[in-house]
MARVEX-316532 format. One line per field, with one value per residue (C-alpha): residue in three letters; chain; x, y, z. Coordinates in nm, 2 decimals. Layout:
r	ALA:...;
c	A:...;
px	X:...;
py	Y:...;
pz	Z:...;
REM end
This chain:
r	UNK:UNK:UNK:UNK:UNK:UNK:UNK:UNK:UNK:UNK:UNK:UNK:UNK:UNK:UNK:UNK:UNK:UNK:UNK:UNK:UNK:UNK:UNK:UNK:UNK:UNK:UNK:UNK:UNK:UNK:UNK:UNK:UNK:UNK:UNK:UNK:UNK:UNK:UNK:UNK:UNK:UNK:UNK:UNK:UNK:UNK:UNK:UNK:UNK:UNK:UNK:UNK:UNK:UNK:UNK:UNK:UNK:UNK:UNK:UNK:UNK:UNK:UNK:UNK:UNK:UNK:UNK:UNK:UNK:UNK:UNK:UNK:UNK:UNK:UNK:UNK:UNK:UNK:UNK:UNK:UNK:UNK:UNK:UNK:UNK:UNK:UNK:UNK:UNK:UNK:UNK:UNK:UNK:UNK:UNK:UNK:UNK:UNK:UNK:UNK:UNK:UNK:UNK:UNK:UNK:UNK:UNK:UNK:UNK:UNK:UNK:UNK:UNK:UNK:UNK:UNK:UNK:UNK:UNK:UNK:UNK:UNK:UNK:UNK:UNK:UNK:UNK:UNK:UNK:UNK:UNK:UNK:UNK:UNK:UNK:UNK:UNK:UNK:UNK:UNK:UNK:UNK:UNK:UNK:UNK:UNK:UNK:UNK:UNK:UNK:UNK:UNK:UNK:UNK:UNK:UNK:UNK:UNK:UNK:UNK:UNK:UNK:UNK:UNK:UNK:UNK:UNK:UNK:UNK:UNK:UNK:UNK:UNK:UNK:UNK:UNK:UNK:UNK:UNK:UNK:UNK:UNK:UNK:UNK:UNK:UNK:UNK:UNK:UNK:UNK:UNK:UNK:UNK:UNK:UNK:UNK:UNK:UNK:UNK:UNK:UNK:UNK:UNK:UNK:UNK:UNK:UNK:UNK:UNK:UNK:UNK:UNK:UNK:UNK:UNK:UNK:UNK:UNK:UNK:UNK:UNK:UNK:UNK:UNK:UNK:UNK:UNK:UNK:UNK:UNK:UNK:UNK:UNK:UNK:UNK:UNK:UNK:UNK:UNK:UNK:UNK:UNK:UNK:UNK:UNK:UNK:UNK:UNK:UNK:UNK:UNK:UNK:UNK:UNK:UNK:UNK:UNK:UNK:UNK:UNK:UNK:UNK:UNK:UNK:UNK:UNK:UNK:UNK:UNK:UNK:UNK:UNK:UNK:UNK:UNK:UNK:UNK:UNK:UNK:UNK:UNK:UNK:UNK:UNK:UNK:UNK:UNK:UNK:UNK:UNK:UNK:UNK:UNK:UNK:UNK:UNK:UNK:UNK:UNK:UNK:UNK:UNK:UNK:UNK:UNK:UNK:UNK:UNK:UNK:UNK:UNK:UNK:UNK:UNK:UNK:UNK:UNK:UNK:UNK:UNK:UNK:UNK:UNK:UNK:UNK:UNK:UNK:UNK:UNK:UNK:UNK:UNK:UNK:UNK:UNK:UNK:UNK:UNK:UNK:UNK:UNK:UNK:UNK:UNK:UNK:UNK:UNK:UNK:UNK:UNK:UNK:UNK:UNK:UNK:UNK:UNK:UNK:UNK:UNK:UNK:UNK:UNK:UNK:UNK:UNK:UNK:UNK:UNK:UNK:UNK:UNK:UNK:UNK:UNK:UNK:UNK:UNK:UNK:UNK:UNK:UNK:UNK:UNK:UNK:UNK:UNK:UNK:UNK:UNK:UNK:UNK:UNK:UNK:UNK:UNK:UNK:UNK:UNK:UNK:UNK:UNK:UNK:UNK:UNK:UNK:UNK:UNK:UNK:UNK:UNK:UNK:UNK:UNK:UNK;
c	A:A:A:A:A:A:A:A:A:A:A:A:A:A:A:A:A:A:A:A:A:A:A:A:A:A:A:A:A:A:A:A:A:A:A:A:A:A:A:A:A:A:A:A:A:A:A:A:A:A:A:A:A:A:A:A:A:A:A:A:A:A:A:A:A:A:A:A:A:A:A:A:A:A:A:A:A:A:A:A:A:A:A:A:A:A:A:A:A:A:A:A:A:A:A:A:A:A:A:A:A:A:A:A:A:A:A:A:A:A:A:A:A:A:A:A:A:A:A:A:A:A:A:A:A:A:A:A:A:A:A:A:A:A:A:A:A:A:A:A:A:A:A:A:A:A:A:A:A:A:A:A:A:A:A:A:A:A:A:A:A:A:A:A:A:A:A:A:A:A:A:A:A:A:A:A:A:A:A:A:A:A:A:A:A:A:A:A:A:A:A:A:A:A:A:A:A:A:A:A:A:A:A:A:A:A:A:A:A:A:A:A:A:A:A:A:A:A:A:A:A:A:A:A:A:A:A:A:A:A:A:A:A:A:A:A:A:A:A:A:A:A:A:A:A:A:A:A:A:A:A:A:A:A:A:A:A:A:A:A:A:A:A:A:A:A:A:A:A:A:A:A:A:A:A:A:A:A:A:A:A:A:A:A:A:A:A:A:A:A:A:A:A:A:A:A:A:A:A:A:A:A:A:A:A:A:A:A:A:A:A:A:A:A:A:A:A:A:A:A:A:A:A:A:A:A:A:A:A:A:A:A:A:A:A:A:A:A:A:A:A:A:A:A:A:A:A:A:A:A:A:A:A:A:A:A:A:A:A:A:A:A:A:A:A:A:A:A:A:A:A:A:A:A:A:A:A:A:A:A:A:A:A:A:A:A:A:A:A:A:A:A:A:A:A:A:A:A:A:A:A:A:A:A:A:A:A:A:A:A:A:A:A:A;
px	0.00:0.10:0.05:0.04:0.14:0.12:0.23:0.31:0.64:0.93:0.92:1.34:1.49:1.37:1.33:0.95:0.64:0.49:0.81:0.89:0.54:0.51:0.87:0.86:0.53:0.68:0.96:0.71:0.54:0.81:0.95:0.64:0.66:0.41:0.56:0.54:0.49:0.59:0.46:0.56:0.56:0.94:0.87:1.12:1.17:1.20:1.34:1.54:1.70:1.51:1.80:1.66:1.37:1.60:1.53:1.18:0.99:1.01:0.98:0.93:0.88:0.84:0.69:0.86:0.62:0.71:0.49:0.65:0.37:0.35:0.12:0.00:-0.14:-0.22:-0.46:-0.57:-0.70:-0.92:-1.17:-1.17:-1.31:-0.98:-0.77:-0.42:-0.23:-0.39:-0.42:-0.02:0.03:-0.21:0.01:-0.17:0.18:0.12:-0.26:-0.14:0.17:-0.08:-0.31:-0.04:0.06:-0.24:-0.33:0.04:0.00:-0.27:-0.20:0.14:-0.15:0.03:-0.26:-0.24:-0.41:-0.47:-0.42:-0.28:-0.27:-0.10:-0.23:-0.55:-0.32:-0.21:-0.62:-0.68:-0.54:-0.89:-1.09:-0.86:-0.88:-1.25:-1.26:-1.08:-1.37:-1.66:-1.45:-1.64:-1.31:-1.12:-1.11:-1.00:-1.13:-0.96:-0.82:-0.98:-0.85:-0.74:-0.65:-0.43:-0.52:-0.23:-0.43:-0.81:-0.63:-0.94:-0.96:-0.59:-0.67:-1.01:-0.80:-0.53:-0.79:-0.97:-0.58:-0.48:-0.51:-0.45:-0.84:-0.73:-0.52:-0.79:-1.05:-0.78:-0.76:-1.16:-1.18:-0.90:-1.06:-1.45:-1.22:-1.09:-1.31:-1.59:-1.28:-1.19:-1.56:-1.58:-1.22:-1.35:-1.68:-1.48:-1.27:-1.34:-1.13:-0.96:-0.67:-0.71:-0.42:-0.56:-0.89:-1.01:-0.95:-1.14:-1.45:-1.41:-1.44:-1.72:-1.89:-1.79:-2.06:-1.83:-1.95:-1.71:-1.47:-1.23:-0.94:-0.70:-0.33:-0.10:0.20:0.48:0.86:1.15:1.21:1.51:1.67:1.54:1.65:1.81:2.18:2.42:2.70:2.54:2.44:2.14:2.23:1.97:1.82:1.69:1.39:1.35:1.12:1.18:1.02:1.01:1.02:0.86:0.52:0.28:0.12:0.47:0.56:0.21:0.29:0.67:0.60:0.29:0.55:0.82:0.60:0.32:0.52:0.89:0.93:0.72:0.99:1.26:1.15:1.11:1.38:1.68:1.93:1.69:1.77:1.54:1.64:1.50:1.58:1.43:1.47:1.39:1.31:1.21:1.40:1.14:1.25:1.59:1.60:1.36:1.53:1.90:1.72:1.59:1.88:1.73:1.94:1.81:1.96:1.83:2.06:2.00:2.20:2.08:1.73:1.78:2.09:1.97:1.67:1.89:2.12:1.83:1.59:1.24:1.06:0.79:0.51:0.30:0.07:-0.20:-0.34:-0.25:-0.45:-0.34:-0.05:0.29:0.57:0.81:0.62:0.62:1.01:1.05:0.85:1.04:1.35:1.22:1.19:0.96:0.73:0.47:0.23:-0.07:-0.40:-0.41:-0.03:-0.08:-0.41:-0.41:-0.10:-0.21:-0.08:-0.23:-0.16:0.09:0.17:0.34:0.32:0.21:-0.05:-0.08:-0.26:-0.24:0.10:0.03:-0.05:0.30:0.48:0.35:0.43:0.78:0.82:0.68:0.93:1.23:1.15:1.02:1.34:1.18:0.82:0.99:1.19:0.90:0.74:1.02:1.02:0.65:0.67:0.92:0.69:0.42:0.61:0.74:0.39:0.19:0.37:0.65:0.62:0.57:0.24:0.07:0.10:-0.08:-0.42:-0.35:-0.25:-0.62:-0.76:-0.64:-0.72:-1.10:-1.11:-0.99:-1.21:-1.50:-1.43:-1.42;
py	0.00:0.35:0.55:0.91:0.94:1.25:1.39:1.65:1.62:1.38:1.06:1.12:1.10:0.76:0.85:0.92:0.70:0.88:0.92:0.54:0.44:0.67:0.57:0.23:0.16:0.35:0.08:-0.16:-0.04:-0.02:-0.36:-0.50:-0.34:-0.09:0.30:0.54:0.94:1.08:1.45:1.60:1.95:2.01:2.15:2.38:2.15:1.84:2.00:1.74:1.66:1.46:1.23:1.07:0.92:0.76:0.35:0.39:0.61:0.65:1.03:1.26:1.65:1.85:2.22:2.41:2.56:2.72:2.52:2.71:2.82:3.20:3.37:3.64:3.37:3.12:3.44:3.51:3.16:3.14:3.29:3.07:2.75:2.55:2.44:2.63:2.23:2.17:2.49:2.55:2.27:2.49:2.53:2.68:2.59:2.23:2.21:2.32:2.08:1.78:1.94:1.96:1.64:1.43:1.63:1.60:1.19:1.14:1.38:1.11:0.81:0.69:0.81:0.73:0.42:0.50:0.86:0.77:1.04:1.01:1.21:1.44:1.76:1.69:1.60:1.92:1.88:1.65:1.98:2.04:1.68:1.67:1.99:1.80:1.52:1.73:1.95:1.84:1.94:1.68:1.36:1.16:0.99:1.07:0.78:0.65:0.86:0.64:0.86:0.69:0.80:0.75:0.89:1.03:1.36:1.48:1.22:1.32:1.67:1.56:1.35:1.58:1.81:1.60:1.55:1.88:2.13:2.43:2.59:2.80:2.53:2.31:2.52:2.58:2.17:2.15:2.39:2.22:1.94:2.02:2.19:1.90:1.69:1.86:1.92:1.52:1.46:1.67:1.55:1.17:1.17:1.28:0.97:0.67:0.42:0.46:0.30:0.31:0.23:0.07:-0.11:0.10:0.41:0.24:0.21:0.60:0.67:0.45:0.66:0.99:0.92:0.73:0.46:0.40:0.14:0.09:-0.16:-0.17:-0.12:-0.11:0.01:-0.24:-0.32:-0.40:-0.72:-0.79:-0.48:-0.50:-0.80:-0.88:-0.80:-1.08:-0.89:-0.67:-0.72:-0.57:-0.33:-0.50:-0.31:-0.02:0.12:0.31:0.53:0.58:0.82:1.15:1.42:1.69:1.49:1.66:1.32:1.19:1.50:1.48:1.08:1.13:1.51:1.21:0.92:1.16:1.32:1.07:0.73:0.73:0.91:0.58:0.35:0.50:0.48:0.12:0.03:0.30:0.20:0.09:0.36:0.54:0.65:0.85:0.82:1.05:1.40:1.77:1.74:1.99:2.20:2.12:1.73:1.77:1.99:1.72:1.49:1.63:1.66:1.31:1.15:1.08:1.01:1.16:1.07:1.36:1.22:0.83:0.73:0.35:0.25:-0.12:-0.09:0.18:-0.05:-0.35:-0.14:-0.12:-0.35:-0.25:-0.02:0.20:0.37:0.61:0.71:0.88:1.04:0.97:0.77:0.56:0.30:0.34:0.23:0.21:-0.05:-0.31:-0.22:-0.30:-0.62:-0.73:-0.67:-0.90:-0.66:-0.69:-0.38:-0.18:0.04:0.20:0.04:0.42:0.34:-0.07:0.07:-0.09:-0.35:-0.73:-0.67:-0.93:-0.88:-1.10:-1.25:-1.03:-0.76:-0.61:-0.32:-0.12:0.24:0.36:0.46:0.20:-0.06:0.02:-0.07:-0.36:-0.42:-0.31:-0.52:-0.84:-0.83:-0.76:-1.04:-1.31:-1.26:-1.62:-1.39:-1.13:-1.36:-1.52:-1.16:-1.06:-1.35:-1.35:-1.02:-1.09:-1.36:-1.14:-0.89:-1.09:-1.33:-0.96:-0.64:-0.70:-0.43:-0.63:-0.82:-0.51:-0.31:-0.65:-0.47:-0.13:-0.31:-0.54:-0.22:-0.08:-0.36:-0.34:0.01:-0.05:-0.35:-0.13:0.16:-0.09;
pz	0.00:-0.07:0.30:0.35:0.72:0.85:1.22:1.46:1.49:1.39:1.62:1.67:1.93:2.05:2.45:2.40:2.44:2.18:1.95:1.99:1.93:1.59:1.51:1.51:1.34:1.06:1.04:1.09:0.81:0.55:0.66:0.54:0.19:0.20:0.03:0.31:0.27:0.60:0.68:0.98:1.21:1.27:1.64:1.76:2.07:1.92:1.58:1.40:1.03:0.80:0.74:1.11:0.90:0.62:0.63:0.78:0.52:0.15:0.17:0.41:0.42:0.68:0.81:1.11:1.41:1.73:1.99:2.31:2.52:2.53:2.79:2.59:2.35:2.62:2.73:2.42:2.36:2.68:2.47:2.22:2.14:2.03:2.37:2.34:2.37:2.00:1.87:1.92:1.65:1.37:1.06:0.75:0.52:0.70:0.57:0.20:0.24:0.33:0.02:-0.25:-0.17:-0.21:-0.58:-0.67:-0.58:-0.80:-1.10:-1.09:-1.12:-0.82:-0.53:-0.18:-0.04:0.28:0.49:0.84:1.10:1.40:1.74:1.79:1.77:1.39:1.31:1.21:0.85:0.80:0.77:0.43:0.30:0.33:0.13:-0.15:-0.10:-0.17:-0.44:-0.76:-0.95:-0.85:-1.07:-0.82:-0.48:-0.15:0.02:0.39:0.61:0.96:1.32:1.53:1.88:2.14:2.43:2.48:2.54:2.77:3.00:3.09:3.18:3.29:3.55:3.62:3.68:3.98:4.20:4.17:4.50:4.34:4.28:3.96:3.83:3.89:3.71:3.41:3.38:3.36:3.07:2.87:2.92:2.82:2.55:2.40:2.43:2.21:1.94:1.97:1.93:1.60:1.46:1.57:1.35:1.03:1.05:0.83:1.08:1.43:1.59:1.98:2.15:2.45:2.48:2.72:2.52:2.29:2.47:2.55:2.17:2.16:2.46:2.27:1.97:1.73:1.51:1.27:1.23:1.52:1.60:1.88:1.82:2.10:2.19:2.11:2.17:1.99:2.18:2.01:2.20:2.53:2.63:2.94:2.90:3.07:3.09:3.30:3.70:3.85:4.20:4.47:4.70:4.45:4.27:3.99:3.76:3.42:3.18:3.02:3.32:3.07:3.04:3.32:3.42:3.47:3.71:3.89:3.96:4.11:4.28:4.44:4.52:4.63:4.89:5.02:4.91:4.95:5.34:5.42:5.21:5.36:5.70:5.65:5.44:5.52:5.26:4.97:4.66:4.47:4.10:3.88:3.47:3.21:3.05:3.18:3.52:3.64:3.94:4.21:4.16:4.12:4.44:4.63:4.51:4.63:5.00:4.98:4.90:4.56:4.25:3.90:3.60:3.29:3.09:2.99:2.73:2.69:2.81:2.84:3.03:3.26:3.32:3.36:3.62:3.85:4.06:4.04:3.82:3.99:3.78:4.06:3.78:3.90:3.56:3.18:2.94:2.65:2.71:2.87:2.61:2.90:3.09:2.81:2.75:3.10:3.09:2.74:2.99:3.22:3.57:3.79:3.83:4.06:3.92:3.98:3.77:3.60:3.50:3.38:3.20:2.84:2.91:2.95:3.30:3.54:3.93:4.11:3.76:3.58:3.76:4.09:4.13:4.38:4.39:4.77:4.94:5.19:4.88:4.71:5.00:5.06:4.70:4.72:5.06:4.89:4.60:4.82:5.09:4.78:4.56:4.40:4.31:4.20:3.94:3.81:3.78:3.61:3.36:3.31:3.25:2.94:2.79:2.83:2.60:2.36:2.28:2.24:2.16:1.95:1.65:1.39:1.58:1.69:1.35:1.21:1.35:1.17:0.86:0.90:0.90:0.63:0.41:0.54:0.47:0.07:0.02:0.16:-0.09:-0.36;
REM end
């Protein structure tokens, strides 16, 4: 098939759910044979070459936006419709880049099979590609058009929204998310075919009004590369979380464990460590973490051998939706981790088999003392964990559902 993939921003570097999850799908993709068109928002933050793409995508070009949240605009926007998160990612060049390159496609005889689009804050371009549709000019006739949702972005502000203190803040979350949720509602009902990442994300979009055609793609993992490395030995003794420090549900769930959680580890177990891997974190959590005693590592060069270097994995999620990537890379690594049911949402993650779950402070350390007095549990966690990972969510498995629904998309337009 011949896919036009379109998305808001380049999936490079790899140390991102969402750029691993767009990233390798892509590989996935052209590994199977199909001729990928890759359009992409060049961010300013995550602003990288298109030479990063080579291998996974037969072309790609690209538009640049600044997305860095200025106040005057953030005020501007609270009387608008649009939430400021999406419409940051608005690019009229963008809109006449997807344009232009679904009429230059077809004036080659050579027209897309299938339009893929990757998050809700890139869905805006379906306004323009509808246009085409109903332009009676056009000899020609526009190709399904397929969203691939990585979160329900409301229900993430819609949960942020009920833990946080702060009566402003609060208020601020509740109209982001009433917000986005009417604009994924509208974006939704234009879409011949979703791609939920999670089940229940899924069901959300079903509750939402949606009736089209739906499948479930997960997240996956490259088992191949995270795999267990022998040459490397595990420091007992420690936990640690891993995951981008910029993402807000990511700073809610460690500012959560660092405060209400860890005092009660450390009072129990005095010399068990506590590390912290993943970009930007921000000052309040490296300064907690200096007074604590904490160890935070912005700068992870490896992800498997980080993982490896350390005993547990925690995820205190206490908001997010969607699917988090570095849960199954931890479980293709074979550790044995604790997370909250909000953080283990969408993963086949079954309690005291591959995993344990735990959602009060109390609960995790329990969790934490089980696995450090049952060394033998927490091995067979660890290795069920790694089955687990390899039987569902290698790449090349889970982009079998997008690829099934391609297919029923074409034969329906035929």
């Amino acid at each position: 098939m011949h896919i036009l993939q379109i998305a808001p921003r380049i999936p490079f570097p790899l140390d991102d759910g969402g750029a691993i999850a767009v990233y390798n799908v892509t590989k996935a993709l052209h590994t199977a044979g199909h001729r990928i068109t890759f359009l992409a928002l060049n961010t300013n933050k995550h602003h990288q070459p298109s030479e990063v793409m080579q291998g996974v995508c037969e072309r790609i070009k690209t538009v640049d936006i600044n997305t860095d949240i200025r106040p005057y605009k953030a005020f501007v926007n609270l009387f608008s419709t649009m939430p400021y998160n999406a419409e940051r990612y608005v690019s009229q060049e963008f809109i006449n880049l997807v344009r232009s390159e679904i009429l230059s496609a077809a004036e080659l005889d050579d027209p897309f099979d299938i339009i893929h689009i990757e998050f809700v804050y890139a869905a805006y371009v379906i306004d323009a590609i509808r246009a085409l549709q109903t332009n009676t000019d056009i000899p020609f006739v526009i190709p399904p058009v397929v969203l691939r949702t990585h979160n329900v972005e409301y229900k993430i502000r819609e949960r942020l929204a009920a833990n946080e203190p702060n009566l402003l803040k609060r208020w601020y979350m509740r109209l982001l998310a009433r917000r986005l949720k009417a604009l994924e509602q509208r974006y939704f009902q234009q879409m011949d075919g979703i791609l939920a990442i999670t089940p229940e994300d899924a069901q959300t979009i079903r509750a939402m009004g949606y009736t089209g055609v739906m499948a479930v793609m997960p997240a996956g993992v490259d088992v191949e590369f995270f795999t267990p490395r022998e040459h490397l030995t595990t420091q007992e003794n420690t936990l640690f979380f891993f995951g981008s420090l910029d993402w807000i549900a990511n700073q809610e769930g460690v500012h959560w464990f660092m405060r209400a959680v860890f005092p009660l580890v450390r009072q129990k177990f005095p010399t068990l460590e506590f590390h912290i891997g993943g970009k930007n974190p921000l000052d309040d959590i490296l300064r907690y973490a200096s007074e604590q005693g904490v160890t935070v590592h912005p700068n992870v060069p490896s992800a498997p051998e980080f993982m490896q270097q350390f005993d547990i994995m925690l995820v205190p999620l206490l908001s997010g939706g969607g699917m988090r990537v570095k849960i199954v890379e931890a479980m293709s690594m074979g550790k044995p981790i604790i997370s909250t049911r909000i953080g283990a949402e969408g993963i086949a993650a079954e309690h005291g088999v591959n995993i344990l779950l735990a959602d009060t402070p109390e609960e995790i350390l329990h969790a934490i003392d089980t696995l450090l007095n049952n060394p033998i549990l927490k091995q067979q966690i660890g290795n069920n964990a790694r089955i687990t990972a390899t039987e569902r969510y290698s790449w090349e498995s889970v982009t079998q559902e997008g690829i099934r629904l391609y297919k029923h998309l074409r034969r329906s337009r035929a």
